[in-house]
C-alpha positions in Angstrom: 10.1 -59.5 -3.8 13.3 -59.9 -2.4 13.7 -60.5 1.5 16.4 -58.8 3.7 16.7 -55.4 1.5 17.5 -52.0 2.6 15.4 -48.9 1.7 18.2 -48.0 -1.0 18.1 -51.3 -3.2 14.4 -51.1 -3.3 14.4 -47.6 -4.5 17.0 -48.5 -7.2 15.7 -52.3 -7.8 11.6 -51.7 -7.6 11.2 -47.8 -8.1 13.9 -47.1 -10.9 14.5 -50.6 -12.1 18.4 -49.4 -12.8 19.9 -51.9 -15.3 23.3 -53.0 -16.0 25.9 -50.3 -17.7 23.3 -47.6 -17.1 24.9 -44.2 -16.0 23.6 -42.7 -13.0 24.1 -39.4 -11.8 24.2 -39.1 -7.3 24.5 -35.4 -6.2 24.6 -35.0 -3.0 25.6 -32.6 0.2 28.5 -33.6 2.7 25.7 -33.9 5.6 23.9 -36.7 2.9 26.8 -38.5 2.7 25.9 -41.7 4.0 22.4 -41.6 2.2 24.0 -41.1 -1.0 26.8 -43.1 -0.2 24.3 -46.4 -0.1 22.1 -45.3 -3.3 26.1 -45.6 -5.0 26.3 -49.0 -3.6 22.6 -50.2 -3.9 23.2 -48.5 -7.7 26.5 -50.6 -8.6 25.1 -53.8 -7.0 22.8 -53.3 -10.4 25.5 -53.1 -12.5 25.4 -49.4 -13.4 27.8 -47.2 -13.5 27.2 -44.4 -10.6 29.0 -41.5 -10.3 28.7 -39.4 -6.9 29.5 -35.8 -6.6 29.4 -33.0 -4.1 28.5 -29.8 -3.3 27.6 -27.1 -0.6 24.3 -27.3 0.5 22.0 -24.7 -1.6 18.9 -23.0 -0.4 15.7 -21.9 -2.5 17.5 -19.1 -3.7 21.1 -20.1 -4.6 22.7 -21.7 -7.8 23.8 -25.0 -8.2 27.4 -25.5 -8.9 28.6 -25.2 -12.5 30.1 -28.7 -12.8 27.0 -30.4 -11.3 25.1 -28.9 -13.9 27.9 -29.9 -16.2 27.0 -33.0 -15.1 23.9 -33.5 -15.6 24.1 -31.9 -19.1 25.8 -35.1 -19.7 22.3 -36.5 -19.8 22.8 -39.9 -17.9 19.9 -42.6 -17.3 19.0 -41.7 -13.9 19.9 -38.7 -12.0 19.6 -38.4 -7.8 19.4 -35.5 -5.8 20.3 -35.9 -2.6 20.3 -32.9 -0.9 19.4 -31.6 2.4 17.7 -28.6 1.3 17.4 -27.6 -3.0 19.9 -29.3 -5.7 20.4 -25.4 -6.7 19.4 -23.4 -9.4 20.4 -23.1 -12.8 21.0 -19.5 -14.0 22.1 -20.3 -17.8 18.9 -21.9 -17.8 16.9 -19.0 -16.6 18.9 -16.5 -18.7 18.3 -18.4 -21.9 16.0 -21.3 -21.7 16.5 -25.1 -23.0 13.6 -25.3 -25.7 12.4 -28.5 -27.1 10.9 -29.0 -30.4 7.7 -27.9 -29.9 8.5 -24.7 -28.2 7.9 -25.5 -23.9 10.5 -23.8 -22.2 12.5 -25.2 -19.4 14.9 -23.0 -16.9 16.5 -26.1 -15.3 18.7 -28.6 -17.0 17.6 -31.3 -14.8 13.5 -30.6 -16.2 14.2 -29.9 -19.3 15.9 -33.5 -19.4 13.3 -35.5 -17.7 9.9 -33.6 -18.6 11.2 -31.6 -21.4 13.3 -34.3 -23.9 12.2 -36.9 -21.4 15.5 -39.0 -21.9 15.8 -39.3 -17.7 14.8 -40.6 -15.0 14.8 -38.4 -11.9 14.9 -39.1 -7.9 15.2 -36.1 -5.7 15.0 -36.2 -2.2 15.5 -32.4 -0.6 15.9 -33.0 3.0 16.3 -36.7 3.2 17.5 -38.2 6.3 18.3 -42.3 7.4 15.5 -42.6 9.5 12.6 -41.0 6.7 14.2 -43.6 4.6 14.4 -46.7 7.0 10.4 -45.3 7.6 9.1 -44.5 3.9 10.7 -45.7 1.1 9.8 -49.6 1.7 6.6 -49.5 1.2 3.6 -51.3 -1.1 4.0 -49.6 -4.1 1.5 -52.0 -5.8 -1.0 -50.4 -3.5 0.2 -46.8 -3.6 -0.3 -47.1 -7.6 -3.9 -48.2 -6.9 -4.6 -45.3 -4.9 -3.5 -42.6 -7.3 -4.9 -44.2 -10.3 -8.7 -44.3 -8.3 -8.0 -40.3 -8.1 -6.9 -40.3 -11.6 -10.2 -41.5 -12.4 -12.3 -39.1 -10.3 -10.4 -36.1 -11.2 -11.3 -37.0 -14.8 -13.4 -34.4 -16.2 -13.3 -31.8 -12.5 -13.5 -28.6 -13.5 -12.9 -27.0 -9.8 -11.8 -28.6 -6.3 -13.3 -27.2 -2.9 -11.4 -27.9 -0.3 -12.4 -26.9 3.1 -10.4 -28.3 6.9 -11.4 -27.9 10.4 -8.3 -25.2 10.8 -10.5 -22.9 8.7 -9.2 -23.3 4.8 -12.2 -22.8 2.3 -10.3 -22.5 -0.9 -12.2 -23.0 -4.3 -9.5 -24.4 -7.1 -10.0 -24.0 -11.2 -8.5 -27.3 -12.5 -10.3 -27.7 -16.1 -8.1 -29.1 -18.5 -5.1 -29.8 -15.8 -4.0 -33.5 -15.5 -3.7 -34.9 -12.3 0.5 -35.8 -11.8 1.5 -38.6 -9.6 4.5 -39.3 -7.6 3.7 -43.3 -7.2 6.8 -44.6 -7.0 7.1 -45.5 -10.7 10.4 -44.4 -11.9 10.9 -46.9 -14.6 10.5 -44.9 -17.9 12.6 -42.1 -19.4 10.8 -39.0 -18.7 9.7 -40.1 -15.4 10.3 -39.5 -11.4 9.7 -38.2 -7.8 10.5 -37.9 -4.8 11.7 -40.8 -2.3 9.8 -40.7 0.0 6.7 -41.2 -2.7 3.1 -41.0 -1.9 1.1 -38.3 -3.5 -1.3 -36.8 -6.3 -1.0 -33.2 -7.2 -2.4 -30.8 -9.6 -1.2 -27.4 -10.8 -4.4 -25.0 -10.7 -5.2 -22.9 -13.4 -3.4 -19.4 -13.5 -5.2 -16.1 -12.8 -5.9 -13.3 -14.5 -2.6 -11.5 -15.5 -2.3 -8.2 -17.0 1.7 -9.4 -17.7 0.5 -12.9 -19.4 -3.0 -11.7 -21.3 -3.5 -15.4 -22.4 -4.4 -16.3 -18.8 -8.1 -16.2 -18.5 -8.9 -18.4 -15.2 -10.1 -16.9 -12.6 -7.4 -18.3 -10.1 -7.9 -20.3 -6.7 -10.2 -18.2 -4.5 -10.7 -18.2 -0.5 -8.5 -18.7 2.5 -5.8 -21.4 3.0 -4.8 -21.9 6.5 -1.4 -23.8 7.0 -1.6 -25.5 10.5 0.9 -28.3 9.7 4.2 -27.2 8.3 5.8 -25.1 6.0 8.7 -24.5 3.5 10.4 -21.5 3.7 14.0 -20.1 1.7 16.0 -21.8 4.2 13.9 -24.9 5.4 10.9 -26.7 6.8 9.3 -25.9 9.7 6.5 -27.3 12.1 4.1 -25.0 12.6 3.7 -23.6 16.3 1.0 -21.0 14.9 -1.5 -21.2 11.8 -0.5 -19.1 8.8 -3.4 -17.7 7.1 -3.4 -16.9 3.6 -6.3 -15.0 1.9 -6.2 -15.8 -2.2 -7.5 -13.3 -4.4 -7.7 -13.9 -7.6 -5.4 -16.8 -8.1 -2.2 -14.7 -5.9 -2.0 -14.4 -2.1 -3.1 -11.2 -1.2 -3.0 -10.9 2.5 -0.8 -13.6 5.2 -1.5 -13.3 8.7 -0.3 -15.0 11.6 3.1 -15.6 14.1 6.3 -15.1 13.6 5.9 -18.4 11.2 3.4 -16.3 8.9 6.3 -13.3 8.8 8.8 -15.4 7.8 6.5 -16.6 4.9 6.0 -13.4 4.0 9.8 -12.2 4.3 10.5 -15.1 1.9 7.9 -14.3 -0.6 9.4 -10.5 -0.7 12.7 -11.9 -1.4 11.7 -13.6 -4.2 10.1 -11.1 -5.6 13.3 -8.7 -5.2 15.0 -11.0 -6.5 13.3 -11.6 -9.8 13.1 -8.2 -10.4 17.1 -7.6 -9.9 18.1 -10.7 -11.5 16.3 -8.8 -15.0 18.5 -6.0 -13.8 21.3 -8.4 -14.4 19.9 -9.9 -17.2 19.7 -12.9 -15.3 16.5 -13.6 -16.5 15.4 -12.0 -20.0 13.3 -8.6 -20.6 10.2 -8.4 -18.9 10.2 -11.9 -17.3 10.9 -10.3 -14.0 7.8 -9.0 -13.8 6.5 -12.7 -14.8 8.4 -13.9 -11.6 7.7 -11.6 -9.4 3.8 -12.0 -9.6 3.5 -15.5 -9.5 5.6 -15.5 -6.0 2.3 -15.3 -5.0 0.5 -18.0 -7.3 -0.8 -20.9 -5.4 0.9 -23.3 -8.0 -0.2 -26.9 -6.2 -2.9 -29.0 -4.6 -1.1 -32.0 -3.2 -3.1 -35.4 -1.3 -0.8 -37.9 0.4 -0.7 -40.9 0.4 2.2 -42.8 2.0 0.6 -44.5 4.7 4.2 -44.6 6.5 4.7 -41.2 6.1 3.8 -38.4 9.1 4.4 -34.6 9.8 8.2 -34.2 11.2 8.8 -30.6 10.1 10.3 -32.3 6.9 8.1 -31.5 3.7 9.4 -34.0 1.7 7.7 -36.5 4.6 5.4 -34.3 5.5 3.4 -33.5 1.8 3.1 -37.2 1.7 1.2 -38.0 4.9 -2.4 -39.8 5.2 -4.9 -37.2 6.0 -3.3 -34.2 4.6 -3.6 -32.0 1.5 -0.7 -29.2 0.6 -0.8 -26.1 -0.9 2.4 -24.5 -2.9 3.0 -20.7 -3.4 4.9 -20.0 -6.2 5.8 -22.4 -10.0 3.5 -24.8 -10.9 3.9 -28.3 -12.6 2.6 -27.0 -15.9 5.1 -24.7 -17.1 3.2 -21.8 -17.2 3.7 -19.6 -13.9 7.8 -19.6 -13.2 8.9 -18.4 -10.0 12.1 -18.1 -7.9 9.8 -20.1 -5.6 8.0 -23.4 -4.7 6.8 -23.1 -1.1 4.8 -25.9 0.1 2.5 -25.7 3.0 0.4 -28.8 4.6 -3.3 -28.6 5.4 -4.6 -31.0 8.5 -7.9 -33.0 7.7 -9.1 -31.6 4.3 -12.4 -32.5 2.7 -12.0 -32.3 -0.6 -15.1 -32.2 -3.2 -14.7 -32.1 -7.1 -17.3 -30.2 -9.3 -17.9 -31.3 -12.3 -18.7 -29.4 -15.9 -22.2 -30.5 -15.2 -22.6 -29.2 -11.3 -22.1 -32.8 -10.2 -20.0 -33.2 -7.2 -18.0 -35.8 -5.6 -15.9 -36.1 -2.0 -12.6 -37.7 -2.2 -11.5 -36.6 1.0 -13.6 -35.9 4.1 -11.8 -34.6 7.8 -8.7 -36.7 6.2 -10.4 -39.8 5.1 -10.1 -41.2 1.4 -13.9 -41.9 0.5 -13.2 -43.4 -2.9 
């Protein structure tokens, strides 16, 4: 490894491996200017050819602008998002979905390109800042890889995760057939990325019972979640100065309790429901996919471990998901395509124990009060 580096050239050196002449797309926000400012230069000093654009900043709910997704329609070899909050939505996507061959739907042009035709590579980095990177994005990613392919191997075969935490969560999660994702810091191949900061493993539970989607047959998560770390909401992150409890009923939050924290969880949930309904209204989104999207606002779509050992809880989830003795929850889309929201809200859990149950009734701790037991 190369001495006297900064954060940025290991990302693009180590994490991307960014070649000569390849084309890479940096969009960014006016207050992550100097961030994206040095992935440019870290980028050139490869010997691509970066181009960096701007826009306002977006929250959970807003659209991206309609040259950045011009842009990346240009389907270049990397693609950063640098922005302090969401790189925006896509609303030609969600009107009329990108397709690929054989027939998965995407309602972003930035996923259909890297998980969909899997010609990109992706970095996004929502609520990046120079000290997180100074902090996190150095790190031994030799090591990291290690960790998540040990959890690769236990989750093989799991047909449910209990998860239980000192702050009262007791949450029972369906996972049969799911694949456990990674964000380890390998960005090498087309059809691959994460976030910078990396560190984590993370699984999209099975969906629940839906009389809108009959071919959903899972029972869904069932239990409580209790949120004592922090929390995404439409407009940010936020420490939490009081638990937010979630009961989960059948796969959906049914009940959230708490502060003023747990009511502004709950206003942003309603909004997105609202939302999805109107936007069908508008024909935003096509017939009868309101409905779709206005249900799973309350799908618990992820179970995320981190794993960054430099990473710790700041009121920043894209730090914050990644942290040593943590788990995270997500209301809202999953990773597998099949529960699309207006939504992603992810919430951290302090001190999980986490215990897979195997087809057979076997079970094994991966976690216990924080601890990786593997």
């Amino acid at each position: 490894m190369k001495k006297n580096r900064n954060p940025y050239e290991v990302v693009c050196e180590d994490v991307c491996k960014i070649k000569k002449d390849e084309r890479v797309l940096i969009i960014a926000n006016p207050s992550t200017a100097e961030i994206a400012q040095s992935f440019y230069e870290a980028a050139k000093a490869c010997g691509a050819l970066p181009t960096l654009m701007y826009q306002p900043e977006k929250t959970s709910f807003d659209n991206a602008n309609e040259e950045v997704l011009a842009a990346i329609k240009t389907n270049p070899d990397v693609c950063f998002s640098i922005s302090a909050i969401k790189l925006g939505k896509d609303p030609g996507g969600a009107a009329q979905p990108y397709k690929t061959d054989d027939g998965q739907e995407f309602t972003h042009i930035f996923d259909f390109l890297l998980d969909g035709k899997k010609t990109m590579r992706g970095v996004w980095t929502p609520g990046i800042s120079v000290d997180m990177m100074k902090r996190t994005a150095d790190i031994d990613y030799q090591e990291l890889r290690g960790r998540c392919k040990k959890l690769e191997g236990a989750f093989k075969g799991a047909v449910k995760v209990h998860v239980t935490a000192p702050g009262g969560t007791d949450l029972m999660v369906p996972v049969e057939g799911r694949a456990l994702l990674f964000d380890d810091g390998d960005f090498t191949s087309p059809g691959s990325g994460g976030n910078i900061p990396a560190g984590e493993v993370f699984i999209s539970p099975l969906v629940g019972k839906n009389e809108l989607e009959p071919q959903m047959d899972s029972e869904g998560c069932q239990g409580v979640i209790v949120y004592d770390g922090s929390m995404t909401f439409s407009d940010g992150d936020s420490i939490l100065e009081t638990p937010i409890t979630c009961k989960v009923s059948g796969g959906y939050v049914s009940e959230i309790s708490g502060g003023a924290e747990a009511e502004r969880l709950l206003k942003t949930i309603t909004e997105a429901e609202s939302r999805a309904i109107q936007m069908e209204k508008d024909k935003k989104l096509k017939e009868g996919q309101g409905a779709v999207y206005k249900k799973n606002a309350r799908n618990i779509g992820e179970l995320g471990i981190g794993l960054n050992p430099a990473a710790r809880i700041t009121g920043n989830m894209l730090e914050d998901e990644k942290a040593f003795h943590t788990c995270h929850f997500a209301i809202g889309e999953n990773y597998d395509n099949d529960a699309p929201s207006l939504i992603h809200l992810d919430g951290v859990v302090r001190n999980p124990t986490i215990t897979l149950i195997y087809a057979d009734g076997k079970e094994r701790a991966i976690l216990k009060e924080g601890e990786i037991v593997l």
